[in-house]
C-alpha positions as protocol buffer text, in pm:
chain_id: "A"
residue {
  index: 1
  type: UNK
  ca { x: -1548 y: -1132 z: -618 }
}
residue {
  index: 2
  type: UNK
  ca { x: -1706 y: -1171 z: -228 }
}
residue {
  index: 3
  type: UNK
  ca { x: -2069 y: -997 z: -229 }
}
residue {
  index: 4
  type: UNK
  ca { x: -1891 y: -946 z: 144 }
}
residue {
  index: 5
  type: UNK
  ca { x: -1649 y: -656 z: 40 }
}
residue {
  index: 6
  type: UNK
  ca { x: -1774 y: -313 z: 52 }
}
residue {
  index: 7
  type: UNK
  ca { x: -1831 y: -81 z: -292 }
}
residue {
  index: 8
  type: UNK
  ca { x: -1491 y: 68 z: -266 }
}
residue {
  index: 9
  type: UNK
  ca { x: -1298 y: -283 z: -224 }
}
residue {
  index: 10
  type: UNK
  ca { x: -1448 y: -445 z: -485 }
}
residue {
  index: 11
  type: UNK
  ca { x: -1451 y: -157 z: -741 }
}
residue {
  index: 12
  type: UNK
  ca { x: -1052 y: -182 z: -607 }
}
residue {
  index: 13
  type: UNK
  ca { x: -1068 y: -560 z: -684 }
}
residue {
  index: 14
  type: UNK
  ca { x: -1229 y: -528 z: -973 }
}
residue {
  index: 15
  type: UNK
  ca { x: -988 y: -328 z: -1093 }
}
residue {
  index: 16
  type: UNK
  ca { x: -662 y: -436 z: -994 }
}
residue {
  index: 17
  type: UNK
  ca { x: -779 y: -791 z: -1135 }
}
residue {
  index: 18
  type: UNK
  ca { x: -829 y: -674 z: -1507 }
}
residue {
  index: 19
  type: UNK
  ca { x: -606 y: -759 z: -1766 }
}
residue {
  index: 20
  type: UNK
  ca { x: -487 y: -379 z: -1841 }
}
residue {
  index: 21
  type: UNK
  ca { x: -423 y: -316 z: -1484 }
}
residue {
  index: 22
  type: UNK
  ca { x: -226 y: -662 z: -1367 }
}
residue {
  index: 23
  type: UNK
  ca { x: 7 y: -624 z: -1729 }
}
residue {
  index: 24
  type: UNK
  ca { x: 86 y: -247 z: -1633 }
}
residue {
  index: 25
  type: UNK
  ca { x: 139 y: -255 z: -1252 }
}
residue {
  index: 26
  type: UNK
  ca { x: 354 y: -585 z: -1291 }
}
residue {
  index: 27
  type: UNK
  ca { x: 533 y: -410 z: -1610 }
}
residue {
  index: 28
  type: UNK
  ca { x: 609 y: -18 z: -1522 }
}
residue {
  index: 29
  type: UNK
  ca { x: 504 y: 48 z: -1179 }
}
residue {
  index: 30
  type: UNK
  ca { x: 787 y: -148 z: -990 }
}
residue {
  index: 31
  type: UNK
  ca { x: 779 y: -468 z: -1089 }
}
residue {
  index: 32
  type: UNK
  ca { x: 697 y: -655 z: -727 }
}
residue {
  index: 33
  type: UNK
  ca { x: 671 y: -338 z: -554 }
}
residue {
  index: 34
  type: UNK
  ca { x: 323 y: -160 z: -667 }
}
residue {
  index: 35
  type: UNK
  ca { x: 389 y: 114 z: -435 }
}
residue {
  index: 36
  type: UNK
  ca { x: 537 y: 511 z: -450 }
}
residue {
  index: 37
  type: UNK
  ca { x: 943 y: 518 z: -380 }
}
residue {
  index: 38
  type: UNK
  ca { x: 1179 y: 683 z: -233 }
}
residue {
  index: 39
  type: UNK
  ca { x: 1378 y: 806 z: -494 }
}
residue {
  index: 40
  type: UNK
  ca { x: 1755 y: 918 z: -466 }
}
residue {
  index: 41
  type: UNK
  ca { x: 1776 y: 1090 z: -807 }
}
residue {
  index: 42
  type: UNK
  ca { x: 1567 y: 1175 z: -1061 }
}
residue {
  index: 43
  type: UNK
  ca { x: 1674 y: 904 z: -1360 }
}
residue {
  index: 44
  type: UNK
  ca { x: 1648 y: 630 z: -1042 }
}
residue {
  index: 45
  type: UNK
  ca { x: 1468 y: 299 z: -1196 }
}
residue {
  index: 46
  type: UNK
  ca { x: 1121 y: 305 z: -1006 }
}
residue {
  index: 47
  type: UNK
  ca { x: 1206 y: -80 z: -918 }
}
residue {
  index: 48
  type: UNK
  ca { x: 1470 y: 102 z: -689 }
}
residue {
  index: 49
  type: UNK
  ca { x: 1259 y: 353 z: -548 }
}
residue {
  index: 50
  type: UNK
  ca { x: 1008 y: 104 z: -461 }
}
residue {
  index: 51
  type: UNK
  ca { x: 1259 y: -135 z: -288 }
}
residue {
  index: 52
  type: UNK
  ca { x: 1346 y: 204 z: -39 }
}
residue {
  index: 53
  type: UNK
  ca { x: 1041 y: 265 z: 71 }
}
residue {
  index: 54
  type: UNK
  ca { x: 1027 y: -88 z: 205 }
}
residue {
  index: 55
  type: UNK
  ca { x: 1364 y: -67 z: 348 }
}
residue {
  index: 56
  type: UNK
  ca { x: 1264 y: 270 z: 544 }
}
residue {
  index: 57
  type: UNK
  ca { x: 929 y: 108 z: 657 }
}
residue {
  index: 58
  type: UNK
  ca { x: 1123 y: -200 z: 814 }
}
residue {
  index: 59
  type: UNK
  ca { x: 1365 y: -2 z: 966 }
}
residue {
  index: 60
  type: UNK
  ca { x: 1014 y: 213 z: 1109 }
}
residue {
  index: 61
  type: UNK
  ca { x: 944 y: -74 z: 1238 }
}
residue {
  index: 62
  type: UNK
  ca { x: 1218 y: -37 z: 1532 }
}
residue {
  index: 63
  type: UNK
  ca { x: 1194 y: -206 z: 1841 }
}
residue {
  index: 64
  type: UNK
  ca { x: 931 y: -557 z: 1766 }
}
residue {
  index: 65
  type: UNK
  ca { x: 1155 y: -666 z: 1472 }
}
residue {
  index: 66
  type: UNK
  ca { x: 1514 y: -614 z: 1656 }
}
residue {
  index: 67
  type: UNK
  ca { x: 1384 y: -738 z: 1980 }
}
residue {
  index: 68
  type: UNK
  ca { x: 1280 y: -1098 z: 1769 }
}
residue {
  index: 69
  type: UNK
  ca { x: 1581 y: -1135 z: 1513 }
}
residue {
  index: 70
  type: UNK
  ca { x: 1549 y: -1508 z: 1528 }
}
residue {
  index: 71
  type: UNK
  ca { x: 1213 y: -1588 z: 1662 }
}
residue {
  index: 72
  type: UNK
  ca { x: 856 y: -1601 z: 1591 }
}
residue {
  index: 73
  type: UNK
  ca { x: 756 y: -1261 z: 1437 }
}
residue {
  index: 74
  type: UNK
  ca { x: 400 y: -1230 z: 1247 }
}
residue {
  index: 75
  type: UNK
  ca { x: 354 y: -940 z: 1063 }
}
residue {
  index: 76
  type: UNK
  ca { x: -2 y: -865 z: 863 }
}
residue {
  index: 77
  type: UNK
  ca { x: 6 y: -677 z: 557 }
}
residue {
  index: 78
  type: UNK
  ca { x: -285 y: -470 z: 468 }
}
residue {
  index: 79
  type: UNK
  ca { x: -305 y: -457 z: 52 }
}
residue {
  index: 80
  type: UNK
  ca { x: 24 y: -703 z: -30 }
}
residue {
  index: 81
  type: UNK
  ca { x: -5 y: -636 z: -397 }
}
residue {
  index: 82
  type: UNK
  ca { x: 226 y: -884 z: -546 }
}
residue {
  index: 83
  type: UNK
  ca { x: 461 y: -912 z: -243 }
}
residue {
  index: 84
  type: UNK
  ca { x: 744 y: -782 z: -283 }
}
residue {
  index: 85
  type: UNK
  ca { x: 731 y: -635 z: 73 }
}
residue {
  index: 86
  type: UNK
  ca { x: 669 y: -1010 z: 210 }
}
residue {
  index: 87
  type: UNK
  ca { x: 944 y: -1141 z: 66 }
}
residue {
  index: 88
  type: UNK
  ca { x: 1155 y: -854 z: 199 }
}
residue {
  index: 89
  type: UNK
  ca { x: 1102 y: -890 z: 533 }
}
residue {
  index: 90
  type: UNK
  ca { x: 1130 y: -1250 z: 513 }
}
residue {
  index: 91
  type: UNK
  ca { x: 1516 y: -1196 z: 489 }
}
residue {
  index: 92
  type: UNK
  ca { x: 1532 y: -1142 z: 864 }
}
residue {
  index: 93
  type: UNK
  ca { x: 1501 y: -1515 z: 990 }
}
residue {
  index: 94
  type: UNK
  ca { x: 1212 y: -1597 z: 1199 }
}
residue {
  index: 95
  type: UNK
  ca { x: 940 y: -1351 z: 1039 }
}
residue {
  index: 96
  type: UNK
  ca { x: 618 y: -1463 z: 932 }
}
residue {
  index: 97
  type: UNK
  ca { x: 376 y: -1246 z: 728 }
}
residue {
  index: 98
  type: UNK
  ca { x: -4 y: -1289 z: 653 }
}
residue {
  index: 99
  type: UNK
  ca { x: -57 y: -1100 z: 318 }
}
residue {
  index: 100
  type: UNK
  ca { x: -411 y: -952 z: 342 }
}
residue {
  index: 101
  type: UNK
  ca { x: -521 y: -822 z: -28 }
}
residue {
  index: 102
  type: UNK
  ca { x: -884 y: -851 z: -243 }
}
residue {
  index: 103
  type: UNK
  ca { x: -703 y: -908 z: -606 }
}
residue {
  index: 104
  type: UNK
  ca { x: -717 y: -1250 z: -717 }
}
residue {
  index: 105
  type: UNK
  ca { x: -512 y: -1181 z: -984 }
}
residue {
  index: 106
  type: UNK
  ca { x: -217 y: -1016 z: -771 }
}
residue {
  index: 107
  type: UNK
  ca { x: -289 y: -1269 z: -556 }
}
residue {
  index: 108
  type: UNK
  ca { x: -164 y: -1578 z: -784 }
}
residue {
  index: 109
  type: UNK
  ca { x: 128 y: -1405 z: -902 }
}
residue {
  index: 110
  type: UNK
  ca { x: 223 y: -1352 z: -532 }
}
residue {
  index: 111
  type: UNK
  ca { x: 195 y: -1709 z: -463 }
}
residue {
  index: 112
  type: UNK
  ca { x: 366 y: -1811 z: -788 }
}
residue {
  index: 113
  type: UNK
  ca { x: 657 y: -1573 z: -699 }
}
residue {
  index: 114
  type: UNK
  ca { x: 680 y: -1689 z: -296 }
}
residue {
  index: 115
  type: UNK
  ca { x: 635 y: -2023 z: -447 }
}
residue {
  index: 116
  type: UNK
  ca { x: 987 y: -1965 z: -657 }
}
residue {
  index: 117
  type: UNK
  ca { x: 1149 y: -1763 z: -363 }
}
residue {
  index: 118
  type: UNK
  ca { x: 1104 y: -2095 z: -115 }
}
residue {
  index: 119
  type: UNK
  ca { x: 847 y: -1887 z: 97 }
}
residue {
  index: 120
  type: UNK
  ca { x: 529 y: -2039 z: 53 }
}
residue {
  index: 121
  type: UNK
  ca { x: 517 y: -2164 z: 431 }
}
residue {
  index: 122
  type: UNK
  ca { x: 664 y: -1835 z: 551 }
}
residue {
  index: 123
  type: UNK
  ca { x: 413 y: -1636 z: 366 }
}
residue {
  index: 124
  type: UNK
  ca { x: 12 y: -1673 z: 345 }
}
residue {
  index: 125
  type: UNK
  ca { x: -156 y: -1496 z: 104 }
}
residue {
  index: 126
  type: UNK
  ca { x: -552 y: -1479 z: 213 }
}
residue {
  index: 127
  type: UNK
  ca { x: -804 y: -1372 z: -39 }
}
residue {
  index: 128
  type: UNK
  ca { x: -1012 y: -1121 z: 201 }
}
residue {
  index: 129
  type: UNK
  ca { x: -1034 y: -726 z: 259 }
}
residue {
  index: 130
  type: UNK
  ca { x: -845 y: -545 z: 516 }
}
residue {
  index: 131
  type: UNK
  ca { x: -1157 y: -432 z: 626 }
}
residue {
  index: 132
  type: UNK
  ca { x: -1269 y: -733 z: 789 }
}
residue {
  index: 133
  type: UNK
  ca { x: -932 y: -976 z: 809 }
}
residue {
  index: 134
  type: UNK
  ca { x: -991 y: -1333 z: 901 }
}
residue {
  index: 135
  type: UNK
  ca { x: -695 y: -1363 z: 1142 }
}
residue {
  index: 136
  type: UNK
  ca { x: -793 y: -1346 z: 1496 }
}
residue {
  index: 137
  type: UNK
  ca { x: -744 y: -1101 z: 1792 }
}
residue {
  index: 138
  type: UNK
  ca { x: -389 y: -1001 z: 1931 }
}
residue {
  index: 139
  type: UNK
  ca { x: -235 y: -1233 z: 1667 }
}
residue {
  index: 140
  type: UNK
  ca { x: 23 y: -978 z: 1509 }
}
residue {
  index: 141
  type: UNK
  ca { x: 359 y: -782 z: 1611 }
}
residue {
  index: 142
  type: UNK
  ca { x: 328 y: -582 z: 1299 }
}
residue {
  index: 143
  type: UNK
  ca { x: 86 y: -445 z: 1099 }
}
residue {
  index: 144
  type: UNK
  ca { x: 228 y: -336 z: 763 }
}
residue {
  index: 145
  type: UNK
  ca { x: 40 y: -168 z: 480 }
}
residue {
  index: 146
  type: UNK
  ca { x: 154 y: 64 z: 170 }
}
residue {
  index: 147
  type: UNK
  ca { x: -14 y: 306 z: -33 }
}
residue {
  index: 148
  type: UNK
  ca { x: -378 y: 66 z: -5 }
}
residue {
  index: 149
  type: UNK
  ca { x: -568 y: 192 z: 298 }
}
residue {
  index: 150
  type: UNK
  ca { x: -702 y: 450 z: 14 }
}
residue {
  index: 151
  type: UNK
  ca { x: -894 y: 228 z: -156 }
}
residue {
  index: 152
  type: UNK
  ca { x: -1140 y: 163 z: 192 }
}
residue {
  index: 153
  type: UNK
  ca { x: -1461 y: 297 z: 214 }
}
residue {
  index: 154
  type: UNK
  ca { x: -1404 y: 284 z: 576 }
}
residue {
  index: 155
  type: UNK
  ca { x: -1115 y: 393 z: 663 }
}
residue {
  index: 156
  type: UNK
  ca { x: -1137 y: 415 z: 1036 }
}
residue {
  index: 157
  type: UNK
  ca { x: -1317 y: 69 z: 1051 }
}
residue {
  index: 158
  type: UNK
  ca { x: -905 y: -18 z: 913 }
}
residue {
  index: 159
  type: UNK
  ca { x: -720 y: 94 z: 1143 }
}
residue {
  index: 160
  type: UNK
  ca { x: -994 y: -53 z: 1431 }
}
residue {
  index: 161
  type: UNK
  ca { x: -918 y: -420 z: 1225 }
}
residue {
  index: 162
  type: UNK
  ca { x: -537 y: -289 z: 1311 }
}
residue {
  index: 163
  type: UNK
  ca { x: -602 y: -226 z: 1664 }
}
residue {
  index: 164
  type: UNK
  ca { x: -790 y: -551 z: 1695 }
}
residue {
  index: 165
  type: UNK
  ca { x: -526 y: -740 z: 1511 }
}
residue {
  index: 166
  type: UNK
  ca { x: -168 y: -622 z: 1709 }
}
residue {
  index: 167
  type: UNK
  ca { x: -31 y: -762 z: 2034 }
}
residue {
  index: 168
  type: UNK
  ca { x: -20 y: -519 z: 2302 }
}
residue {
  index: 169
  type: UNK
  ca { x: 283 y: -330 z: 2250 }
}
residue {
  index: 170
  type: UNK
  ca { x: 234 y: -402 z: 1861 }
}
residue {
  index: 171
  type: UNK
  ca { x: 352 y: -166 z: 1608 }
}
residue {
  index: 172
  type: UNK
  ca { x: 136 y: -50 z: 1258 }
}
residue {
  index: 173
  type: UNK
  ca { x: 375 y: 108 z: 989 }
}
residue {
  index: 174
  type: UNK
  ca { x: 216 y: 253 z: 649 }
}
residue {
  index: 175
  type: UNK
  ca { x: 226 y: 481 z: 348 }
}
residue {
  index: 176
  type: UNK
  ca { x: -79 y: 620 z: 189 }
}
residue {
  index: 177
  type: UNK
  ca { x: -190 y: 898 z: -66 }
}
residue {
  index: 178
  type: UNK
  ca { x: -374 y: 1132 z: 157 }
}
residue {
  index: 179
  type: UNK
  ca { x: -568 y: 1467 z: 95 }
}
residue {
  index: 180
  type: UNK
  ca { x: -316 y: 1747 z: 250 }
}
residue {
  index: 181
  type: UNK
  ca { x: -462 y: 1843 z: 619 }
}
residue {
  index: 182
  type: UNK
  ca { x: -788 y: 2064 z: 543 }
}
residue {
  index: 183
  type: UNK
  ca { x: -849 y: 1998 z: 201 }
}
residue {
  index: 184
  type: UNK
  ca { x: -1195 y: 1866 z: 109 }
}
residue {
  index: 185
  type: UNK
  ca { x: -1276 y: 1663 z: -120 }
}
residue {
  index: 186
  type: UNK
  ca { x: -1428 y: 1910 z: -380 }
}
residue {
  index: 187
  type: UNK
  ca { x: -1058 y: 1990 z: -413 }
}
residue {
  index: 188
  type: UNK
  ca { x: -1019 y: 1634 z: -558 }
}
residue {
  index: 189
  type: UNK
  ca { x: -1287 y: 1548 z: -840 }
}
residue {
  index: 190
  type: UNK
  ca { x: -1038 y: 1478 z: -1110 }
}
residue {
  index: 191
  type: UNK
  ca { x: -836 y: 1231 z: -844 }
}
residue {
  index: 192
  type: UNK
  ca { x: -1118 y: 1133 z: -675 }
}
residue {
  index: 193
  type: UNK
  ca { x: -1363 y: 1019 z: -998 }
}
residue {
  index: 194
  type: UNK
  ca { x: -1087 y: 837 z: -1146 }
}
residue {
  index: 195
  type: UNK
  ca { x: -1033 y: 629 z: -857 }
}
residue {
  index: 196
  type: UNK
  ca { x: -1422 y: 615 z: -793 }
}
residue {
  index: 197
  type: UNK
  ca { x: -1381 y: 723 z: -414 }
}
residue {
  index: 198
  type: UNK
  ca { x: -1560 y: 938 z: -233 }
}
residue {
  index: 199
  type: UNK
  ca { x: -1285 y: 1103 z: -64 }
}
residue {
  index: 200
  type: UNK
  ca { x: -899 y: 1046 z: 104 }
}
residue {
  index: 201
  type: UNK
  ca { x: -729 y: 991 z: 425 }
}
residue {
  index: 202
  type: UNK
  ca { x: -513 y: 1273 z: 552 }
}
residue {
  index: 203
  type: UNK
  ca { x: -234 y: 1283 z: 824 }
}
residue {
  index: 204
  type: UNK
  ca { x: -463 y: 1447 z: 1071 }
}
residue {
  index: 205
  type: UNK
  ca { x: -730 y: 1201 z: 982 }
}
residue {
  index: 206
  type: UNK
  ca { x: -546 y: 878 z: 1027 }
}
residue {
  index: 207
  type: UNK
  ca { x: -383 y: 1013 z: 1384 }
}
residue {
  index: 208
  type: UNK
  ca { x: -809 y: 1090 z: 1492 }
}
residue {
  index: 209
  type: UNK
  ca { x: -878 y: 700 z: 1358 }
}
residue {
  index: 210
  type: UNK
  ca { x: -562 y: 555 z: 1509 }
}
residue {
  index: 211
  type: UNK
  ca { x: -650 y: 788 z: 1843 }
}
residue {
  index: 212
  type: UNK
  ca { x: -1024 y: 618 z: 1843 }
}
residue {
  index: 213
  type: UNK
  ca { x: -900 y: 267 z: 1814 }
}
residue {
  index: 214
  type: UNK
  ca { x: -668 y: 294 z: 2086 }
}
residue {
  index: 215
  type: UNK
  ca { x: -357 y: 338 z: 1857 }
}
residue {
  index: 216
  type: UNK
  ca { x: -71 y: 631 z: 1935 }
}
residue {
  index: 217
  type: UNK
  ca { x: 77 y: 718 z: 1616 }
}
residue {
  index: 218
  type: UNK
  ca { x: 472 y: 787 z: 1716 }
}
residue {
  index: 219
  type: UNK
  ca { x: 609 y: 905 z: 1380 }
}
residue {
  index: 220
  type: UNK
  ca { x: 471 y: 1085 z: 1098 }
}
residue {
  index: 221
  type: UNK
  ca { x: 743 y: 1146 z: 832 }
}
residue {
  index: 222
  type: UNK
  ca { x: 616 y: 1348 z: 520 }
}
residue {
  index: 223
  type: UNK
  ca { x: 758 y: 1288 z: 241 }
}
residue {
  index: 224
  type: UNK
  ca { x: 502 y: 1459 z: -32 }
}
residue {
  index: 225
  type: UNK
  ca { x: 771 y: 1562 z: -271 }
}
residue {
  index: 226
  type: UNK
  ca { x: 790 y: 1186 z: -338 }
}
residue {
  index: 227
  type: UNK
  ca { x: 432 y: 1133 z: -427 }
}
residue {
  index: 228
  type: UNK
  ca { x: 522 y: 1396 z: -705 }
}
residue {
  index: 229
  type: UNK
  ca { x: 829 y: 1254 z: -820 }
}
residue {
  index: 230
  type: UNK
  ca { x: 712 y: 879 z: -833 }
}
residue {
  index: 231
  type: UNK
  ca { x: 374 y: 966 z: -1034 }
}
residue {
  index: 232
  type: UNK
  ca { x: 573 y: 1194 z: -1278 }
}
residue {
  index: 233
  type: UNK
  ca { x: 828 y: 907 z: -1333 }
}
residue {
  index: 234
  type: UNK
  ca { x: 611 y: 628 z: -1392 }
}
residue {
  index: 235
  type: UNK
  ca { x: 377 y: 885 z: -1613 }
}
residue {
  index: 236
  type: UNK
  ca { x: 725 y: 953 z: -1811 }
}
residue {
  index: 237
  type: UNK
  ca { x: 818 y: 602 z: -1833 }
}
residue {
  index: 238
  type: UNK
  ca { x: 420 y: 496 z: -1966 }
}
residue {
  index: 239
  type: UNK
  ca { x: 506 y: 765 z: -2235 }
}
residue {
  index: 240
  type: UNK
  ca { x: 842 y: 639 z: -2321 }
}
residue {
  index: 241
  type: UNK
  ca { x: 717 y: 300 z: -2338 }
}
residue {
  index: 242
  type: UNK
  ca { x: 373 y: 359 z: -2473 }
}
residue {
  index: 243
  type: UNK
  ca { x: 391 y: 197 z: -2834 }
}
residue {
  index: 244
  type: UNK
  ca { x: 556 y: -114 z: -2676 }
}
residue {
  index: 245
  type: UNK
  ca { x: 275 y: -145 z: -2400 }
}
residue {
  index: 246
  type: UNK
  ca { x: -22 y: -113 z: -2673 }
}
residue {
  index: 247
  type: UNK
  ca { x: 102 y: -434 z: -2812 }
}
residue {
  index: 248
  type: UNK
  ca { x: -74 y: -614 z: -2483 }
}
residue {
  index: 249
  type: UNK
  ca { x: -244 y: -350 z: -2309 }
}
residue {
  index: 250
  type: UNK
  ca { x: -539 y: -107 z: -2466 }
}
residue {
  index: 251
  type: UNK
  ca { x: -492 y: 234 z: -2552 }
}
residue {
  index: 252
  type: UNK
  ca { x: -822 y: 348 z: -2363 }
}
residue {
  index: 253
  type: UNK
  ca { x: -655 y: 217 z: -1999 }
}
residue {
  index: 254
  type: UNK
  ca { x: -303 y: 377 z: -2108 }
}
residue {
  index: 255
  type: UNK
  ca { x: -470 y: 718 z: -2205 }
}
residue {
  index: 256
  type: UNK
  ca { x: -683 y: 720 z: -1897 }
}
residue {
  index: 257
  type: UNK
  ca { x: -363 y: 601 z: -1712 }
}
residue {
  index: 258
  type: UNK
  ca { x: -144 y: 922 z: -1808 }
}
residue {
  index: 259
  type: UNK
  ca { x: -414 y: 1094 z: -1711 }
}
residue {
  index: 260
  type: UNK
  ca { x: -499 y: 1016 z: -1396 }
}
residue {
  index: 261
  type: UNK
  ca { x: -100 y: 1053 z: -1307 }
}
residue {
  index: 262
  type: UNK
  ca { x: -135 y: 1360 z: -1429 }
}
residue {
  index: 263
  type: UNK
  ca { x: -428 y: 1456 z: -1175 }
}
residue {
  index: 264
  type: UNK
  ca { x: -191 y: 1294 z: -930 }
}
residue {
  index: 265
  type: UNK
  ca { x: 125 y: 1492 z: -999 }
}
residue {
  index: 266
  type: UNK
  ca { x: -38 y: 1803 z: -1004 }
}
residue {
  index: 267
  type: UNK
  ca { x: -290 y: 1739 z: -705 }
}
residue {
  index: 268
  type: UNK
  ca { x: 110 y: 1720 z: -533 }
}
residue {
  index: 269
  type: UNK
  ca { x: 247 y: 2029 z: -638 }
}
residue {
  index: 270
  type: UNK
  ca { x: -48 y: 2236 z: -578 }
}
residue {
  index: 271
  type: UNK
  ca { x: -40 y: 2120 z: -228 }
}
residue {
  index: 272
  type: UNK
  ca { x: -346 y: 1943 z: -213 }
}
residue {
  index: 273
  type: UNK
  ca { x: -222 y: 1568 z: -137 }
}
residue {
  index: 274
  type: UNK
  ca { x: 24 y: 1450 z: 103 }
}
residue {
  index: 275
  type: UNK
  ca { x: 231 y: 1140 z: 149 }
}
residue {
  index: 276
  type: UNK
  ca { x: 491 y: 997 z: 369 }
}
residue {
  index: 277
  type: UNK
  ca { x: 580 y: 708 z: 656 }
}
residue {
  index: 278
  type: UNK
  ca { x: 365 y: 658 z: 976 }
}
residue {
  index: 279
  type: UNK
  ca { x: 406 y: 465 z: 1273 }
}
residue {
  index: 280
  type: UNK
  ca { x: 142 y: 356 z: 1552 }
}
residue {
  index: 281
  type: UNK
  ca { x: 221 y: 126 z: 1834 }
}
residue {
  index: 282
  type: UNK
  ca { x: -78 y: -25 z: 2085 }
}
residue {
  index: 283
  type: UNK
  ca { x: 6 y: 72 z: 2440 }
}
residue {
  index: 284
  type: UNK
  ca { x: 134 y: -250 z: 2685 }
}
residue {
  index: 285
  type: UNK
  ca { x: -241 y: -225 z: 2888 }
}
């Protein structure tokens, strides 16, 4: 771990690189996709669901990726997890994608599994915070991040590193669990102390940051009921699968998992969160 990252990215690193955490995300939570999904029905495997949400992001996209179906397209992802998004958008021929994320662990297994896919000189995966990405200025047609801009202590110095990072006429598509517009955070202790932040994001919030880094956000499509649905599947399936999982992960991080997706699922139907697909593009001048 970089003494470089702030407190909240490397309490995220730390995290996301323990044992407990890499065995459950890579085992329940979606498999490649770490990410909430877009779920059809309610028995839907949360693989599936996962896979959607990256389908509806790319298709978000609009315009950069259908105006470049064969040519040089870079694309940055902000928190790439274990890549399943990378890979994904490496179907369309000519993409290229810099995978931006602080876990070492996730990190290896993404370049094990681009390594297997044949996409290792399609796909870089840096070692660095999204905060402060080593790539340099006007580099990127896309800017691509799910469900990780959370885990910033700075959340508007993120979407700046976005601004900085996109080609004029660039595009920035993400997901994120956000507070609902107006909630404070004294709303969320029991989400908030579990994930040891400070506060959340909101919609309203992100438009203000995108606004102040000279980014127009274009779509906003909410789509809260499936922050409830994913975290009450994934909390059914840890429960279904519990006495299998203690056999390689510890009870303590599996009761303090079903837990916190508890705080989650309920933070969503008492309207205090919000989720769903945004859009930003970078004006021509």
């Amino acid at each position: 771990m970089t003494s470089t990252y702030s407190q909240a990215a490397s309490t995220a690193a730390n995290y996301y690189d323990s044992d407990d955490a890499d065995r459950f995300y890579a085992g329940i939570w979606g498999g490649e996709d770490i990410h909430i999904g877009l779920y059809e029905r309610s028995d839907e495997p949360i693989a599936s669901a996962s896979r959607r949400t990256v389908d509806a992001l790319i298709e978000l996209i609009g315009a950069p990726l259908q105006a470049k179906p064969t040519t040089d397209l870079r694309l940055v992802d902000f928190g790439s997890g274990y890549g399943g998004a990378a890979r994904r958008l490496c179907s369309s021929p000519g993409v290229r994608v810099d995978a931006i994320n602080i876990s070492a662990v996730e990190n290896a297994r993404h370049r094990h599994l681009n390594e297997e896919a044949g996409l290792s000189e399609r796909i870089t995966v840096h070692d660095a915070s999204f905060e402060a990405v080593p790539l340099s200025d006007g580099c990127a047609d896309v800017i691509w991040s799910q469900d990780a801009i959370l885990h910033s202590g700075d959340r508007r110095a993120v979407m700046k590193e976005a601004a900085r990072l996109l080609k004029p006429g660039g595009v920035m598509v993400m997901t994120d669990p956000m507070a609902a517009d107006g909630v404070n955070a004294d709303s969320l202790t029991a989400i908030l102390d579990r994930i040891h932040l400070a506060d959340l994001g909101s919609p309203e919030r992100y438009r203000g940051w995108g606004n102040e880094a000279g980014l127009t956000r274009t779509d906003w499509n909410d789509r809260t009921t499936m922050l409830i649905e994913h975290y009450s599947r994934v909390r059914i399936e840890l429960r279904r699968r519990r006495q299998d999982l203690e056999n390689s992960i510890s009870p303590d991080y599996l009761e303090r998992m079903d837990a916190g997706l508890g705080h989650w699922v309920e933070g969503g139907q008492s309207g205090k969160l919000s989720w769903g697909l945004m859009r930003f593009t970078k004006p021509l001048s």
